[in-house]
C-alpha positions in Angstrom: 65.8 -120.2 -13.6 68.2 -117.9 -11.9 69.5 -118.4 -8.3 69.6 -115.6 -6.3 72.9 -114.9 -4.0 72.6 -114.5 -0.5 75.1 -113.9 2.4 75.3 -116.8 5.4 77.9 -117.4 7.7 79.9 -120.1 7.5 82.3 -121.7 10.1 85.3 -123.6 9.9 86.3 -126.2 12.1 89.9 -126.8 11.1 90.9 -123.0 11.1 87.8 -122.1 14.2 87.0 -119.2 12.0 83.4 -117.7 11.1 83.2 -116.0 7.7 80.6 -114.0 5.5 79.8 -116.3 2.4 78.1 -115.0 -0.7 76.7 -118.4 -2.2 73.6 -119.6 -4.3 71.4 -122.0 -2.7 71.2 -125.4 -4.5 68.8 -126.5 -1.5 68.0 -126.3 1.8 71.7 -127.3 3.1 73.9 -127.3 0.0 75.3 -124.3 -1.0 77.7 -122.9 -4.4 80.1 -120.2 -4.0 79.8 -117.0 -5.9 83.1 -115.7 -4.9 86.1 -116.3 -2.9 86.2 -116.6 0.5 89.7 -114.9 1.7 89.2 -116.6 5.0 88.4 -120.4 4.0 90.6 -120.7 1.4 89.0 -123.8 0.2 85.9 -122.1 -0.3 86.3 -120.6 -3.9 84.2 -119.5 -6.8 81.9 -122.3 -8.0 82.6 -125.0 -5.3 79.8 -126.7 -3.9 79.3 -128.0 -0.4 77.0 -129.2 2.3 76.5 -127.5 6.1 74.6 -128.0 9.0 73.8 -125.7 11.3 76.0 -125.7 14.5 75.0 -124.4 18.0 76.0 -120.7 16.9 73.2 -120.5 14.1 76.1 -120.9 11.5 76.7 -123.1 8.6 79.3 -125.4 9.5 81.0 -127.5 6.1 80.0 -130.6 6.5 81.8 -132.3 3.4 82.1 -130.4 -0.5 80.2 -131.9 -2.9 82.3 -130.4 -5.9 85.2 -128.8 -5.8 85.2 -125.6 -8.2 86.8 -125.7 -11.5 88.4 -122.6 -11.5 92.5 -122.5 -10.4 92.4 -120.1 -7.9 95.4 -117.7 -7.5 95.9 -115.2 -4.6 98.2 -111.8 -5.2 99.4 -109.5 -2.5 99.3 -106.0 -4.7 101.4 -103.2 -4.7 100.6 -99.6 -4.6 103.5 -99.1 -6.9 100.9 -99.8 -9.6 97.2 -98.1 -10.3 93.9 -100.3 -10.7 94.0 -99.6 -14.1 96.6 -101.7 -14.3 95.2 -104.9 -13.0 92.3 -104.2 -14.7 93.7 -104.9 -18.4 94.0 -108.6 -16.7 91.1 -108.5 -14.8 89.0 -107.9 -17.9 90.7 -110.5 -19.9 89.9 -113.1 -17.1 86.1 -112.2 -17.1 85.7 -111.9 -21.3 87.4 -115.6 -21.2 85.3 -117.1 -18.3 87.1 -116.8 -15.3 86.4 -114.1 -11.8 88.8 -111.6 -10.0 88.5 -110.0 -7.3 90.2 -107.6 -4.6 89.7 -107.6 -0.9 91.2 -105.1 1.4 92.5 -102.8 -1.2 95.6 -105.4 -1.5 94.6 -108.8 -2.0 93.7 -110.2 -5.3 92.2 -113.7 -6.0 91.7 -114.7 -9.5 89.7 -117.6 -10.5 91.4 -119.0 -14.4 89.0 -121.0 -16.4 91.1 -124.5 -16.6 91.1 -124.1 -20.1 92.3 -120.6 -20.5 94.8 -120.0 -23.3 97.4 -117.8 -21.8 100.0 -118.4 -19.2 98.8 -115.8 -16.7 102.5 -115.6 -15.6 103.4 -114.5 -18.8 100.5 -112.2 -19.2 101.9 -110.2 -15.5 105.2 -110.4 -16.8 104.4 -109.1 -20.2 102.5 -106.3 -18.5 105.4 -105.9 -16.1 103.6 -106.7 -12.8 105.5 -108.0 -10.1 103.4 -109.4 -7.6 103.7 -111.7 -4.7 101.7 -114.6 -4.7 100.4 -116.0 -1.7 100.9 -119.4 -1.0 99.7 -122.1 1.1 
């Protein structure tokens, strides 16, 4: 059976921000992430938690259930380069397992299967893209 995504809000007590979530609903409080949230940065592809709702009618994290096994990486891009050249990496993430996407225009998050064979450093620098990586 296939879960269908929906969009709830979701509020975060330590940063006392409200974001737009696209999740699958494991059941009636517990939730899996179908993307990354650029907002909640602990809220990435595949990650699993529980809410309640607060006094706002959003979903407040309550604790996650399963952190997502994805390494999540978050690039600042540059206009220097075209989307067809992210995409030669974007496409190799997705035919291996793994997610990207691009918020803003600017921001890429990529979401590398644990197991994937290639140094995605390498991969950039082998395509010569030199991005900055944001950083906690």
């Amino acid at each position: 059976m296939e879960t269908e995504e929906i969009k709830i809000f979701v509020y975060d007590k330590r940063e006392k921000i409200t974001s737009s979530c696209y999740v699958e609903q494991i059941s009636d409080n517990k939730f899996r992430m179908t993307e990354n949230d650029l907002f909640i940065c602990h809220l990435t592809k595949g990650t699993e938690f529980e809410t309640r709702i607060n006094e706002d009618g959003n979903h407040e994290v309550v604790k996650i259930i399963k952190k997502s096994e994805f390494i999540t990486r978050r690039f600042l891009l540059s206009t220097q380069y075209k989307e067809s050249d992210y995409r030669v990496l974007g496409d190799e993430l997705i035919k291996r397992g793994g997610f990207w996407q691009v918020d803003f225009g600017g921001i890429a998050t990529i979401n590398i299967p644990k197991d994937f064979e290639f140094n995605i450093d390498q991969v950039m620098k082998e395509l010569d893209l030199n991005l900055t990586e944001i950083t906690d």
